[in-house]
Each structure stands twice: as C-alpha cells, then as structure tokens.
C-alpha positions, 0 to 999 in steps of 0.5 A, a space after each residue: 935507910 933515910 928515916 926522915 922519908 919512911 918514919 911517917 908517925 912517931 907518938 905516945 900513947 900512955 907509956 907506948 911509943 907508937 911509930 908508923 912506917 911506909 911499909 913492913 920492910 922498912 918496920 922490920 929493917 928499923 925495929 932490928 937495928 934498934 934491937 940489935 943497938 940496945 944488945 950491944 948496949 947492954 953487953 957493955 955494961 952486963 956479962 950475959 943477957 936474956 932474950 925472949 923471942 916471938 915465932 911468927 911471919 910478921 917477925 920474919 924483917 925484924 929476925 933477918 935484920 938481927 941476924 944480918 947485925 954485925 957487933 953482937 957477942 951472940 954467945 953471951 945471948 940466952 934465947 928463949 922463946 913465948 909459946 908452942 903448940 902442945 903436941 906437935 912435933 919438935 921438927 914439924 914446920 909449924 913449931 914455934 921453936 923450929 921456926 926461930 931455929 930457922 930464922 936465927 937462932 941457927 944463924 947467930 948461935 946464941 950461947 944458951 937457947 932453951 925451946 920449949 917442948 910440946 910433946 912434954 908432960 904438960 905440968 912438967 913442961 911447964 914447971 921446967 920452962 918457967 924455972 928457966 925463964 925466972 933463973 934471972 931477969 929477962 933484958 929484952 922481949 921481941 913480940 908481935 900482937 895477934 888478930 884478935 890482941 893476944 899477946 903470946 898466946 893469951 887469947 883474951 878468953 885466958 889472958 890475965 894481968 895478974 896471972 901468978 902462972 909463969 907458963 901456962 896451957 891454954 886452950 887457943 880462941 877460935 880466931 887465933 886458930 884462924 890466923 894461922 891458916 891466914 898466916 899461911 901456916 897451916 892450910 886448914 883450920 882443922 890441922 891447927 891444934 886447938 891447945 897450946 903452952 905460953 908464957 903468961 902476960 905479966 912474964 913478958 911484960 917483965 922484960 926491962 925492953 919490950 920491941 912490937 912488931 906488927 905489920 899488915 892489914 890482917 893487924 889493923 884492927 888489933 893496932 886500933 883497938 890497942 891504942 884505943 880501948 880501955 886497958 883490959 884482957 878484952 884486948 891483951 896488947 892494950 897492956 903494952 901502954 902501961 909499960 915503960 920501955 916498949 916501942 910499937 913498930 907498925 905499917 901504914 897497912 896496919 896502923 890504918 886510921 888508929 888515931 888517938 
C-alpha cells in the first residue's frame, strides 16, 4: 500500500494524533499494521503482553489484517475484551465476545483469552473481570467511538472520567441502541438489550497504546464532536485527546468537515 496516495490527513489534536484515510479499507489495512508492528515491538522487549479488544463492525479491516499478520508470537497475547450484553447468551451471534472469537481470537489463538460472561451474576461478573484485567498492566487497547461518543459502552449518561469501578453494569442510551440495528446487528430496536457491563473510561484510557478506528458516515458526528468539543463525559471519546499515545484511524466518510 502507498501511504503517500491514501493518507490524506496526518494532525494532532491535543495529545491525539488524528489520520484521514481515502476509504475504510485502507484505515483499517493501516491501523492493523501499526497494531501488529507495535506487538511485535513490545514481544521484544517484554515475555508477555495484554490486549484489550473492541467487537464491533467497524473493527471488521482493522481484525482481518491482525489476524493475516505474519511475525507475531500470539501465544505470549493475553486477550480481553471491553463490554457485553448482559444476559444474552454466550453463543448468540451478537455477543461481543463470539464476535471476536470469530473474527480473531479463533484465527491466531492467543495464549490467555478471558470473555466476559453476561449471563453471570452481575456483581460476580464484575468483581472477577476486573480482577483479570487489574492482574498487571494492559500494553495495548484496540477501540472504536460510538454514534453518540461512547467509548465501550460509557454512553455519555453513565460515562465518568474518574470512575473508581473497573467494570461496571450499565443501562445503554437510546442511540446506542439504535446503532446497532443500524450496525446491522440487530433487526430491531426491540431485540437489542437495554443493559450491559463495560470497562469503565479510566480502565481503557490506562493501556500504554490506545488505536481508534472509525470509519463511516453514521461516525462523522462523533469524529467532529470529538476533536471539537469541550473535553467532557457529554462526549466520552473526546478523553482520547488527552492521552499520550492514542492514534485516531478515520475515513474521509467519517472525518467529513471535522476541522480544527
């Protein structure tokens, strides 16, 4: 791939660094291949690392191209990943967790992959999963920003910059709801569940290396109020400016007229 001719955008906003691609081919071809060289760097220098992965459509380029990475030592990759809906089962196709069991995990076999469990008591679920992800610290967060600016699924209503909750239950916003039925995950807005458990904020804004991807129309809104609005929970991804090492991979459908 010639960079040159697909990269159209290459700024920062804040501690962001924010790039524009041609299409969300290209974004998620690039955003893989920066993921998978930065693995490959760690493995060098550490025994072990862990990952956080988001399950979403939007992801679907940047997980093909990982899992099509030649060079990595998958079996020294703990996996986790950021939210599931409570109560749905563990094989159902819309569990976050079967989504990436699909998508990668299955295809590179990770040496630890720990799925979190919506069926589970909640407070039980909640106090073992945050156990896992607190044993030592997370080296990589792969995430993407929702329609309404939620990262995971910290909907702005239940967002919280300083949340001391690792996991937490949430009830989801309506337009969170909604993009999943436009996410083609659901077919209507009646069968999405109207609760779910997510890490928290500051549990994903921990990771050392933070890669956004967020391609599409549907996302230009939350791309423009990200790199625009005040830094606040009325927007969650506008968090992502303040950390300092997260890129933004985005497409010119949904990076539109976000300009600084």
């Amino acid at each position: 791939m010639n960079e040159a001719n697909s990269l159209i955008v290459d700024k920062t906003v804040d501690q962001l660094r924010v790039l524009v691609f041609k299409d969300r081919q290209t974004l998620g071809k690039t955003a893989g291949e920066a993921a998978a060289s930065q693995i490959k760097k760690l493995l060098q220098v550490k025994p072990s690392i862990r990952m956080i992965f988001a399950a979403a459509p939007s992801q679907n380029e940047f997980l093909d191209t990982l899992a099509n990475s030649e060079g990595i030592d998958w079996s020294r990759v703990t996996a986790f990943h950021m939210d599931e809906y409570i109560g749905l089962p563990l094989n159902a196709p819309q569990s976050f967790g079967k989504f990436l069991t699909d998508r990668l995990f299955s295809r590179v076999e990770p040496g630890e992959v720990h799925l979190i469990d919506g069926t589970a008591p909640i407070e039980t679920e909640c106090e073992r999963y945050s156990r896992l992800i607190t044993e030592a610290p997370i080296d990589i967060v792969c995430l993407g920003i929702g329609e309404n600016g939620h990262l995971a699924f910290n909907d702005p209503p239940v967002a919280d910059f300083n949340d001391t909750a690792v996991v937490k239950p949430v009830e989801l916003e309506h337009a969170c709801r909604q993009q999943q039925v436009n996410d083609k995950c659901f077919d209507r807005l009646e069968e999405v569940p109207t609760h779910a458990l997510t890490l928290t904020i500051p549990a994903l804004t921990a990771g050392a290396h933070l890669y956004c991807m967020v391609p599409g129309t549907t996302k230009r809104e939350a791309v423009l109020q990200t790199l625009n609005d005040a830094i606040s929970t009325a927007c969650p991804s506008t968090i992502l400016r303040l950390h300092p090492s997260c890129t933004l991979y985005t497409d010119t459908d949904s990076y539109g007229d976000a300009v600084i």
